[in-house]
N, C-alpha and C positions, 0 to 999 in steps of 0.2 A: 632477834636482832638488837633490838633496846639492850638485854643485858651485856650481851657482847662488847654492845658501845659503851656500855657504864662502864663494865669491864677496864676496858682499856685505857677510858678516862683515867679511871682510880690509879691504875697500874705508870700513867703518865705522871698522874699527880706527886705519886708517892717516891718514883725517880727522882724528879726535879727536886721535893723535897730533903731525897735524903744528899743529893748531887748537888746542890748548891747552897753558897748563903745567902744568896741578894733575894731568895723567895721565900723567908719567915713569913709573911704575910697573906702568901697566894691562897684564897677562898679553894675551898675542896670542891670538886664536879657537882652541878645538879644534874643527878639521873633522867634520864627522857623520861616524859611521861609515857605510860601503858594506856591501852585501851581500857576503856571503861571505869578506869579510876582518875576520878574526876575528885577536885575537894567537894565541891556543892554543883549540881546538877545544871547543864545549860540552860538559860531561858527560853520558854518556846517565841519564834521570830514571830511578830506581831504583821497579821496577814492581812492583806486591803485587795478583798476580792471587788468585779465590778458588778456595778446595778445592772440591774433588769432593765433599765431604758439604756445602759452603756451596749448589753449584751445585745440587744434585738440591735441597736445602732449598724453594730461590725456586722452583725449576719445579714443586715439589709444594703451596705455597702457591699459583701462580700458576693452576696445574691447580685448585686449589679454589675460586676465588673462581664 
């Protein structure tokens, strides 16, 4: 689907350019990004699990209800 849509971009792009003069200046498509092609790799999300006096807390609350 991504190339499809770049496809069409381009094929837009290049109408308009050869169709008009008021767009000398118009920037050419940037392509959708693909899966997996990343420039540099996501950071992993920085996790905040709870303590062992949070955990027994909920399960001693949860044991009350």
């Amino acid at each position: 689907m991504a190339r499809v849509s770049d496809a069409l971009e381009l094929s837009n792009f290049l109408f308009l350019k050869a169709h008009s003069d008021s767009v000398s200046d118009l920037p050419p498509p940037d392509p959708l990004p693909r899966p997996g092609m990343y420039p540099e790799p996501p950071e992993p999300p920085e996790e905040d699990f709870a303590s062992g006096a949070e955990v027994a807390e909920f399960f001693q609350a949860m044991g009350n209800m």
